[in-house]
Structure formats: C-alpha cells, structure tokens
N, C-alpha and C positions, 0 to 999 in steps of 0.2 A: 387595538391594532386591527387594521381591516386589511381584508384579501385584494387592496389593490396591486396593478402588477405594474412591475418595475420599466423603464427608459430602455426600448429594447434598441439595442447596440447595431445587430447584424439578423440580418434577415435571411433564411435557407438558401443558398443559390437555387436559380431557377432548372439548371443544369443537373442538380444533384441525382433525378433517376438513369439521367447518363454519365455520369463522370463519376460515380461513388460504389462502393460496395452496398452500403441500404440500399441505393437506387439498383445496382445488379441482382440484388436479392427481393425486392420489390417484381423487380420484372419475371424472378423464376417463381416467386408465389403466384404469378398471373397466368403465365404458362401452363408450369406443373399443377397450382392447386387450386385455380380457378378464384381467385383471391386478388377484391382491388380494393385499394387503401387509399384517402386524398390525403390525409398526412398525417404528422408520428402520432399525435392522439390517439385518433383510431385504430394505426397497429400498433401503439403498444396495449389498447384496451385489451385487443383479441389476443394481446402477447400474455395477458393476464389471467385473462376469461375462459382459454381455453388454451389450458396448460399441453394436453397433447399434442395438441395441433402442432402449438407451435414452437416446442422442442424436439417435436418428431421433423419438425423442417428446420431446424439447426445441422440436427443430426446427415440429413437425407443434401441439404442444402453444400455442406463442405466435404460431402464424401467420407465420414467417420468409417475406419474401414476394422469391425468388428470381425473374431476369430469364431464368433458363435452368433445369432443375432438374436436382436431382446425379443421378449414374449410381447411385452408391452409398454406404455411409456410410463405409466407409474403403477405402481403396485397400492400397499396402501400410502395415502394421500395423507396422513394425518401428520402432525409437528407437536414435538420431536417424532421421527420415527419413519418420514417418508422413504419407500422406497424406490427407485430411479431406475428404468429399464433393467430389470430383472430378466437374468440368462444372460445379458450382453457380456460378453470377453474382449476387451483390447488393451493395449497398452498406450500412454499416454509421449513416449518416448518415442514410438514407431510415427507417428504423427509429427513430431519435432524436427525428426531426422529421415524418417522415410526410408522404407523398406528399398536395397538395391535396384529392387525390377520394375519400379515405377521412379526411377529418376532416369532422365535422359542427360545426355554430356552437357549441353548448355547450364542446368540446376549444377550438376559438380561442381562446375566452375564460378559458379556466381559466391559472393563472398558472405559467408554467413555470421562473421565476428570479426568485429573492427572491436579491439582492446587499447586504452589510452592509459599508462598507469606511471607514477610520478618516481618508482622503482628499478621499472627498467624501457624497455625502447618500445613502441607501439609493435601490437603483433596484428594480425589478420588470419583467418579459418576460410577458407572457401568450404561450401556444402561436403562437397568430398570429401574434402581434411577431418570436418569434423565426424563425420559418421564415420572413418575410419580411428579418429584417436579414442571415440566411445565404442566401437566394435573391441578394441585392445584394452582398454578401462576394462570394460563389461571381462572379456575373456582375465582379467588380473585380479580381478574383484573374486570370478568366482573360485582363481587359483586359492583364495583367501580364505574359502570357505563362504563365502557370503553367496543365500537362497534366498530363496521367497518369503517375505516375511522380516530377516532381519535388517538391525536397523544401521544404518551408514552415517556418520557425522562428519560436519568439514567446520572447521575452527580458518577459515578461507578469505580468505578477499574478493570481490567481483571481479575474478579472472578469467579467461578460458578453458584454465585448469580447473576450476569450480563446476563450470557447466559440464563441460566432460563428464567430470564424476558424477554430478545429481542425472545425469541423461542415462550413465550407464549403471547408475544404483536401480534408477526408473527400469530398464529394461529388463531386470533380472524381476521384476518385482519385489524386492527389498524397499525400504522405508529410505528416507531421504529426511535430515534437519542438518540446519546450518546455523553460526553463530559469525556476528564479523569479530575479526580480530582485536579490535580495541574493545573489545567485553574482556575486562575482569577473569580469572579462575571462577571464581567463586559464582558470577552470575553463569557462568557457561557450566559448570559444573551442577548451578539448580536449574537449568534447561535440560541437558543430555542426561542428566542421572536417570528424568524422568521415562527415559525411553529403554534405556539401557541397549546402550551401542555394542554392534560388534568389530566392528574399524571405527578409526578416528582419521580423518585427515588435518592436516595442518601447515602451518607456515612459521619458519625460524624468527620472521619479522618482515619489516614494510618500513616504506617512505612515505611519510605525509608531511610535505610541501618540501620544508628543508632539512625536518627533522626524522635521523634512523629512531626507529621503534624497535626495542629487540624485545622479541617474546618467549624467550625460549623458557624463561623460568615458570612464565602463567604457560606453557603447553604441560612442564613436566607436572606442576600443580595438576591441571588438568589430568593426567595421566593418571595423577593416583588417586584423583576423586572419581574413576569409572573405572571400576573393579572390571566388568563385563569385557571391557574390551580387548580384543586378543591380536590387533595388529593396528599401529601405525605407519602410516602414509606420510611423510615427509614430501613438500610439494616446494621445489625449492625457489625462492623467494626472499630477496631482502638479506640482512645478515646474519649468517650462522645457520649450520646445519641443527640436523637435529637426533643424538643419537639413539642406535636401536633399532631405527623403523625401518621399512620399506621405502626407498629413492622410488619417487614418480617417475624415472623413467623405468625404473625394471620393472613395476604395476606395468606398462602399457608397452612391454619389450616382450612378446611371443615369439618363442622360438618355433611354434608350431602355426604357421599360416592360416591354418583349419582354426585351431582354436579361436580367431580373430575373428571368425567373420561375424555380419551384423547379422545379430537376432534378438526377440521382444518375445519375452515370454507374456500369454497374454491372460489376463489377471480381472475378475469380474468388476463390474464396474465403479463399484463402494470400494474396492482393494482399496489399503492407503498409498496414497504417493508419498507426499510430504506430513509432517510436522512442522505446522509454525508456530510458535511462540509469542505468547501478548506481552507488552512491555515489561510488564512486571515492578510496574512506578507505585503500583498502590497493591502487594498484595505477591506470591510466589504465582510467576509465570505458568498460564494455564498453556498445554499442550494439546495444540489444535490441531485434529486430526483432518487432511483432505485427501478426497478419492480420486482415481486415474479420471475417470469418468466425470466426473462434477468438474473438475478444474480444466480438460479437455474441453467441453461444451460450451463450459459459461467464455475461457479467454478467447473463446472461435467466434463465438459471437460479440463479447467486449470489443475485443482488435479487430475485428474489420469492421461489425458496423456503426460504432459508438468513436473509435479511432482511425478508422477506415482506411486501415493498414492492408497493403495486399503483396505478391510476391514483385522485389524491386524495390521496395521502400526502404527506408532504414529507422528506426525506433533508439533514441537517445534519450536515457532519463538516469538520472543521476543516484544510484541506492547502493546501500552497501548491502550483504547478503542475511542481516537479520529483518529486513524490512519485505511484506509482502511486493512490495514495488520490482522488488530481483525477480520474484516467480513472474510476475506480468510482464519483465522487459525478456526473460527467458522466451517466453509464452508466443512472443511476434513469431517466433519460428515457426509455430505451429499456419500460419497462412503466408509462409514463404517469408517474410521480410528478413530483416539481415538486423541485428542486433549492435550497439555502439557500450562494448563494457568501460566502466569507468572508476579506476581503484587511485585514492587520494583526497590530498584538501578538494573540496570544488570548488573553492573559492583561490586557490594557488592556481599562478604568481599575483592575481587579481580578480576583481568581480566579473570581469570579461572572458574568463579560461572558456564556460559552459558554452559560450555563442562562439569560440572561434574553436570548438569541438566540431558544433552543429556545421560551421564552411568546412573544415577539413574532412567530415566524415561525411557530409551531402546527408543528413540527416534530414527526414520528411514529416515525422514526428519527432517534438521534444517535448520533453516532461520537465516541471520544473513547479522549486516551493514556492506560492505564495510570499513568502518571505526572502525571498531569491530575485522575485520579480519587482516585489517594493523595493528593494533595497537598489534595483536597477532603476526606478523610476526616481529615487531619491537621490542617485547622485547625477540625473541629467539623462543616461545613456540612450543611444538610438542603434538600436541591434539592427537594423535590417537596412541601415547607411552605413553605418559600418565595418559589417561583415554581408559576405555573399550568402545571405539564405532564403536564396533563390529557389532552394526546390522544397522547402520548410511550406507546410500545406496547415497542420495543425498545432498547438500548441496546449498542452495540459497544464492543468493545475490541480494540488491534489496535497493532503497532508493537513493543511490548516483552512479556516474561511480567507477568500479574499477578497478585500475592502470592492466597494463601487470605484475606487478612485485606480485601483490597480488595472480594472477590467477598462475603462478608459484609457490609462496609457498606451494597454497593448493594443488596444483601438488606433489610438492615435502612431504609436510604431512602425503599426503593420498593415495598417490597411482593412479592408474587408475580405484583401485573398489569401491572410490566414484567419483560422476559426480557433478562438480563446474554447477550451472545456475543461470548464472547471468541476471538479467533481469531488464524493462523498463513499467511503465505502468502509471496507477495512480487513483486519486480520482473517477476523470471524468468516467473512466468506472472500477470502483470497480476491474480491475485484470492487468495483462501485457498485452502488446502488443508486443512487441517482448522477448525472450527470449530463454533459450535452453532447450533439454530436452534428454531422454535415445536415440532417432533416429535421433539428430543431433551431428557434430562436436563440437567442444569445442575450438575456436581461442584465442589464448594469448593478451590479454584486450581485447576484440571483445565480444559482445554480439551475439550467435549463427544466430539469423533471426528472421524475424516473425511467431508470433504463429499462429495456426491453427484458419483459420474462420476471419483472419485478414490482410484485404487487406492494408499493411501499404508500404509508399512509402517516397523517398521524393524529395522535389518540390522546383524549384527556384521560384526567385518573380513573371514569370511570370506563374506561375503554370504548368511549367511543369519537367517530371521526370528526375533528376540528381542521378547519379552512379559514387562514386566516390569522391564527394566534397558534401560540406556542404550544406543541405537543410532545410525545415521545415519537421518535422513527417507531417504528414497526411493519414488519412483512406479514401480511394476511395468508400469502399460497407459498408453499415450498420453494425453494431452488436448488436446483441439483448440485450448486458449490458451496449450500449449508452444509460443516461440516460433517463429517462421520461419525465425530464423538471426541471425543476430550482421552487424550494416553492415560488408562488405567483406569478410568472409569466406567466398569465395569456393569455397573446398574445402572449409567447414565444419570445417575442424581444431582452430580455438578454440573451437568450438562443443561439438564432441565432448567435448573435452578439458575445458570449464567442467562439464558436467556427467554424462558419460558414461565418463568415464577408470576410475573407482574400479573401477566392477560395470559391464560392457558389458551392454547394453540394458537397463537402469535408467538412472533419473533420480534422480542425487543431488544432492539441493536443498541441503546447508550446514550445516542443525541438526541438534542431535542433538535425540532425541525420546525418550520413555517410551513407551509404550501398557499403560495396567492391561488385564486379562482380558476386562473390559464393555468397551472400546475408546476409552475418557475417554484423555488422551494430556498430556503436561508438555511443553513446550519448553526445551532444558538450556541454551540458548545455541549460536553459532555453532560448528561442528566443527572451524571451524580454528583456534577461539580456546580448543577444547574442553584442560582439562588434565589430562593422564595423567602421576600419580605413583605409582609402581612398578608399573606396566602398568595400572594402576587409571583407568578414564577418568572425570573428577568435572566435571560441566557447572557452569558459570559462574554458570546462573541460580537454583540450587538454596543456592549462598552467597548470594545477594543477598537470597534472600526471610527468611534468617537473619538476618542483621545488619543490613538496614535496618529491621527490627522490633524494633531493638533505640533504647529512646529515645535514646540519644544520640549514633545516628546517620543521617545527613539522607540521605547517596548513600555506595556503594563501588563499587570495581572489584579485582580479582581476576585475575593472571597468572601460570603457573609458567615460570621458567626455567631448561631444559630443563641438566643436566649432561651434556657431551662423553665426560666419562668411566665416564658408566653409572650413574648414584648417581639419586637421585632429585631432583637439582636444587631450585631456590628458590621458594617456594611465598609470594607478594607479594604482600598486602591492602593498598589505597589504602583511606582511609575519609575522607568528611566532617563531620567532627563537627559535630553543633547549634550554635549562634549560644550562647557564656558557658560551652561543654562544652571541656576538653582530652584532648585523647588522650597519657593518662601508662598508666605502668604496672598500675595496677587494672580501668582501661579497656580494655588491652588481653588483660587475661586474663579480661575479663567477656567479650569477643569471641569468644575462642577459647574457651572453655568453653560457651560457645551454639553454636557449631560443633558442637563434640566432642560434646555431648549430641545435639543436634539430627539433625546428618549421621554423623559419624564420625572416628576421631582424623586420621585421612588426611586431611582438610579445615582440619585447626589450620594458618594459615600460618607461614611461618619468621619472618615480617616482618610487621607491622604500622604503618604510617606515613599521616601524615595528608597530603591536601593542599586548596587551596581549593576546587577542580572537578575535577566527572567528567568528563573529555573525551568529549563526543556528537556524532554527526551531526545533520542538520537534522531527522532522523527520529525523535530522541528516543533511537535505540541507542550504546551504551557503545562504545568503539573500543579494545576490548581488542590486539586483535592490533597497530595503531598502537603502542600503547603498550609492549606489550611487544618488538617489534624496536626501537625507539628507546632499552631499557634494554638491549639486545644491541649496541647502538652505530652505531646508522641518522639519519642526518640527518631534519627532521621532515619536511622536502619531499621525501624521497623518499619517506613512509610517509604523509601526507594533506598535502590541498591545504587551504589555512587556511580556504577559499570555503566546505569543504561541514560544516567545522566550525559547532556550536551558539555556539560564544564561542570565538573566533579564535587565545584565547591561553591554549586552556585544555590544551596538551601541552605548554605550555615548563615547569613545574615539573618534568617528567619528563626534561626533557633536564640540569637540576641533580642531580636520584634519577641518572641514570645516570652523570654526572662525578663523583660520589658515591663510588658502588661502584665505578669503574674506580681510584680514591684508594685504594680499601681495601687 
C-alpha cells in the first residue's frame, strides 16, 4: 500500500480567512501574537509543537472567563498524568449560558433550542428562557441536597428538560451521566451503579415513530438497582407518571426569587463534569471521567474552527443522550450558536424527516451517519432540490467510515458551497481527532487530517511512525479533553492499561488508521477487531467499502478466526443481500473477485454466508469482535448486553453459524 493521496473533491475557499472562524482566528494570531501561517499544515504543526502556545491562544482567543487564573498551561507534561492549567477555576456551564451581566437584550432573545420530538409538539428556548429554567433546576437540585462533587443521573431523552438538568448539575459542580431511555435496567443499572448517584432523573415513557414506549417498569427496576439514590425527578413525558418522585415542575418552582438566581460555582479545571460511558459491546462499561476545563477548551475550538460554528448558526445532529455526539451538540452553546434537539425514529415517517428538520429549523451545520447518507444516495434522493437548505454551510460525518462513493454524492448534491467533514474521534476524548474543516482539503473517502492541538500519528508494533500502511491511531502530546480518569479508579491502573499499555507514554485510541504523505488519513476499523492473516494486518473497513458497493449487497461484516496452530485461520464474510437477491454461488465469486481485484487475494474470504442483520450498536458500529468470540464459542451475554444493541436479536443467527461449525 503506498502513501498516495486520494481525488481531491473541494479545494479551501479562497475567502476562508475572511468569511470563517479559523480565518478570524488566523487574523488574531497575527495581530495579538505576531504569528503567520500559509495554511493548516503549518498551524496545525505549531498547534502540536508547541502545546503552550497554542492552548494558551484558545483560551485568551474565546475569552475563557476563569474565577482564579492558571499559573501555567501545563504542569507536568507526561501521559497518563498531564496536568492542564493548574490554579485555573471556572465552570463549564457559566460559558454555555453566560453570566446575567454579560448578555445584552438582543442574546436573551435569540433562540437557543429549537426541540423536535415525535412525543409531543416542537418547543423552542430563547437564551433567556434557558438560563432562567437552569437558574431554578440549579436552585431545586440544591433544595435536594445536591453539592459539589455529587453525582446527578438522567434516564432522559434528548430534551430541553435534559439540557436544563446537566447545565444546572454543571453549575453546582456536581457530576453529570446520562443514559437514553431505550437502555435496558440492567445496562443502566451497570453504568450509574458505577458512580453511585445521588438524584435520578427520568421519564414514564416516549414515542418512537408510531410506537408508545412505556418505561415505567425498567425506571422502578432501576430504582432499586441504585441504593444510593435519595430522590427522584420525574420529568414528565410520554405515558404515565411516575410514582414517589419529585414533578419537574416543583424541581424548578421557587417560591423564593433569590434562590433562583443564575450562579456557577467555580470548580478547578480537571473538576469532573460528566461521565460517559463506552458501549459496553465487548466488556462492563468503562466510566469515563471528563473535566469542566478539558471539555470547555477542546469543543471551543472543535465548534468553531473545525465546524465553524459561531453566534446565529444552528447545529442539528441527530444523537440520543448516551452518545458523545449529545455533549458536542450541547457544546455549540458554548460559541453562541442555537442547538436543534431531536427525540425519536430519525428515520420516521421517512428517510427525508432529517433534511426537512434542517429547512424547518434553518440549520447551518448538520451532522449526519455515514449510513444515513448512503442509504440517501441509494434511494436517488436530492436534499438541496428538494428542501430549502439554503443556509446549510457544512455537513458532518461521523460514527462509522465513509465510502469514496458517499463523499461524491454529497459532491454531486450540493455543490462545492457546502464542505462534507467527515471525521474520527470518540468517547475517550469527548470530540474528534482527526477530521476536516473550511482550511483544509476535501479527499474522496479520505478523512482531511488531524485536528488542531492533535498530535495524532500512526505506529507499527514496534511503535514507530508509518506513512502509508496501516498502523495503530495514537497521540504522542496530551490533550486537555484526555480524560480525568476512569470512576473508581483509584490507582488509575485501568486507566493506564485502556490506553497506555501498548507504547508507554502514548495514547492508543483502538483504530487502525492510514496516513497518505499530504496527511488525508482512512479509518480501517477497530484494532482489536483489526484482521491479520499471515502476519498481514487487513482493516475491516477497507472490505466494506468493496462489497457494499457491490449491488447486491445491502450491509456485511468481516472476522478472521484466528488458527491455534499457526496456519492462517478462517477468513468469514457475513453479507446481506438486497430484498429478491440470493447469495448462491456466482454471487459469491462476484464478491471475492471485487475483493481480489480491488484489495488483494489475502482479502478473498474462506467463507462467504448470508445473514438477515449486521449486528450494530446504538451508534451505528458493526460489533465485529462480538461476533467473532461468539463463533469461538462465547455465550451472547457475555460478549454484549442486548440493551446497547441496534435490534436486540440481531447476534442470535451467529450463535446458530457457531453450532454450525462446532457440527463440522
């Protein structure tokens, strides 16, 4: 495989240091710090190079408005272990919503949450509204007992009720973890156990598409698998109350005006904000600690100069509230923009809901799966003929790889006046890692580069840097939104060990990754699900953009298993064939001979077999490694909870595949 780079799409506008937030911020590195850049290369080198520099001009750049200010920008420098402006004090909520004496009447009235939910009737939040319904959250929370430190849970939907609460848990400095409501007891119960909440929020039930959801039995389940907790929140929604608890509206019903008003207790900068949670597909849900501070910084500069999001824009991306994607559509508030929530099918009444969201809500950024967007180019569709999104500027991509042929359609859709960024990140640090933005190119299936402040490489076994072939992701210099630490670990040994075990003082993130020569980069799939046949390592996601371009088939998945005795083991292709397509024999050597051409004969499977579904997370990712210890002869509970599954019953065909071959 060679480092050539790929069919580039779209080229930076030439406008970009006038019309864009890089470009505004371009122009105050030249001003304020005497600092000129000819293009993203070169600052993101220096964004690398010289880590003070240039998170001390993040900070100084959006007016971070600290209660104490830092001594310095890093303390020590090493990983695990860095430490992040030491001394600084703020709150990450005061930022979101903004202290009364710095908003003028114009911001009050600008509208900060445009909510679409298939429950009840669209609602809307101007600035105002909202800092006053999390001033009265905040003042009900701490009627509750709830200080600095403890922990708040919302069992939620992507509501306005949701944000309220984690805004005003944030400003108390208490801890903040969310679960969505279509999780199971039992997976929500092995998330929050691990924190040990002192409130639960929750909801009786919900509408997705045309179907009532009632949850009231997985909330009481819930109830009594968290001993700790000593009040519920009833947040009411959907059908049925919930008895016992606290009505959301007497949480945010002060009798006392005073007690209302907006305040940010401010909290050093490692404080924790939230707790997120990894899927928990392969393994009990690690509990990922992130700081006011780290999450503050990094989405300040994500959202405006990677998404170049600024105050007037609107951010519409489609996540339910266990998915890092909620904290980043949260996060636009932090540089003004106005947020579009969205609770239900995204796919109800049809494939079209999400684009006639974007004309109704004037949305300027949307976010959107890879799998969202094929599935729109496979059935013909022309989003920008027929719907107004007119003021639609960017378009993300995020969740899975996506194909060269996907990155073409939206080409062909929209023109060159919206910018496809497609990008690569995850739980672990709450944003991307690589990705593109309005000051880089645009390569046909190629992810642009690394973002800014992101020293990301990648590395063969022996830990050193490869260009060109397939490596591990890994971060060589800190970032201030690498976690805090993992809930309960105490010594940080699991900590270490998730991601520091491989190459000591690197951060090895999971994927494997390309990088061509110009720094465009491929995502090959997860590294533990990555397969190596005869020392040959072949990523996952480099089959999928083969074969599902092939018409006659809809999804696959891809596992090799591994031989004990040295040989190069079973090389297993699941396919779903099209709706009147069978997968016989011509079919399967139309597969493998697009392989062999395409990739290489090393990629022809042994095995070719159909089944009805791809087993996915709620995230839209494939569960390869699931799948493949369950054909090595693993029970499915011990290899995923059914909760975080996309369709609950879509690994049992594979528990038949493996009584299968154990017959053989």
């Amino acid at each position: 495989m060679t480092g050539a780079v790929a069919e580039v799409l779209r080229e930076p506008s030439s406008d970009v240091r006038r019309t864009t937030e890089i470009g505004r911020y371009l122009t105050w590195l030249a001003e304020q710090r005497g600092l000129h850049f000819d293009d993203y290369d070169e600052l993101w080198r220096w964004s690398v190079g010289d880590l003070d520099a240039f998170w001390s001009s993040i900070w100084d750049f959006f007016g971070v408005r600290a209660h104490t200010p830092y001594e310095r920008v890093l303390g020590d420098r090493g990983m695990p272990g860095a430490v992040w402006f030491p001394g600084a004090t703020l709150n990450y909520a005061e930022h979101a919503v903004g202290r009364p004496e710095d908003v003028d009447t114009e911001d009050i009235d600008t509208v900060a949450v445009v909510a679409h939910s298939q429950t009840r009737a669209p609602i809307e939040l101007t600035f105002g509204q909202l800092r006053e319904q999390v001033a009265r959250a905040r003042a009900g929370l701490r009627r509750l007992g709830v200080g600095r430190g403890d922990r708040v849970v919302a069992y939620l939907p992507n509501i306005p009720e949701t944000l309220v609460a984690f805004l005003a848990t944030a400003s108390l400095g208490a801890v903040w973890a969310s679960c969505a409501p279509e999780f199971g007891a039992r997976s929500v119960v092995d998330r929050f156990g691990q924190v040990e909440p002192k409130v639960l929020l929750a909801i009786g039930g919900y509408r997705y598409g045309e179907r009532e959801v009632d949850r009231r039995d997985e909330v009481a389940l819930i109830r009594e698998g968290l001993p700790t907790v000593e009040h519920v929140v009833h947040v009411p929604y959907g059908p049925g109350a919930l008895p016992g608890t606290v009505e959301w509206a007497a949480l945010l019903d002060s009798t006392d005006d005073s007690a209302a008003d907006l305040a940010f207790d401010p909290v050093p900068f490692d404080h924790p904000l939230c707790v997120l949670f990894s899927s928990g597909t392969t393994g009990k849900p690690k509990a990922i600690v992130h700081g006011h501070g780290g999450i503050l910084l990094e989405h300040l500069k994500n959202h405006a100069l990677s998404w170049d999001l600024k105050a007037g824009d609107r951010l519409l991306w489609f996540s339910t509230t266990a998915w890092m994607i909620w904290n980043a559509l949260v996060s636009a508030l932090l540089v003004g923009a106005g947020i579009v929530m969205i609770d239900g099918n995204p796919l109800h009444p049809d494939l079209r809901h999400q684009w006639r969201l974007a004309e109704q809500t004037g949305a300027t950024v949307m976010g959107a799966s890879p799998g969202f967007l094929m599935a729109c180019r496979e059935e013909g569709m022309r989003p920008a003929e027929e719907f107004d999104l007119s003021r639609l500027r960017q378009l993300g991509a995020a969740g899975s790889p996506l194909p060269a042929e996907g990155y073409h359609w939206v080409r062909e859709r929209f023109g060159p006046r919206v910018l496809l960024n497609v990008g690569s990140g995850g739980t672990d640090v709450c944003s991307g890692l690589v990705q593109g933005g309005p000051w880089q190119p645009v390569y046909a299936g190629e992810i642009s580069g690394a973002c800014l402040g992101v020293d990301a490489k990648a590395f063969d076994e022996r830990g050193e840097q490869v260009v060109g072939e397939l490596g591990e992701l890994v971060i060589t210099s800190p970032m201030p939104s690498m976690p805090v630490g993992f809930w309960g670990d105490d010594d940080g040994s699991r900590y270490r060990a998730a991601y520091f075990e491989e190459y000591p003082g690197v951060w090895r993130h999971g994927d494997w990754i390309r990088f061509s020569a110009a720094g465009s980069c491929v995502i090959a799939g997860r590294s533990d699900a990555t397969l190596n046949r005869g020392g040959v390592r072949l990523g996952t996601a480099e089959f999928y953009r083969v074969v599902e371009e092939l018409p006659e088939i809809r999804d696959s998945l891809v596992v090799h298993l591994e031989d004990s005795a040295g040989g190069n083991g079973e090389l297993v292709l699941y396919v779903v064939p099209r709706t009147g397509v069978e997968l016989d024999d011509a079919l399967r050597r139309a597969v493998s001979s697009a392989l062999r051409t395409a990739l290489s004969p090393r990629h022809v499977p042994d095995t070719i077999a159909a089944v009805p579904a791809i087993p996915r997370n709620r995230t839209g990712k494939k569960l390869e490694l699931p799948v493949k210890k369950i054909l090595l002869g693993a029970q499915i509970d011990a290899v995923a909870s059914r909760d975080v599954l996309a369709d609950p019953n879509s690994l049992d065909v594979f528990v038949e595949h493996a009584t299968a071959r154990r017959s053989r």
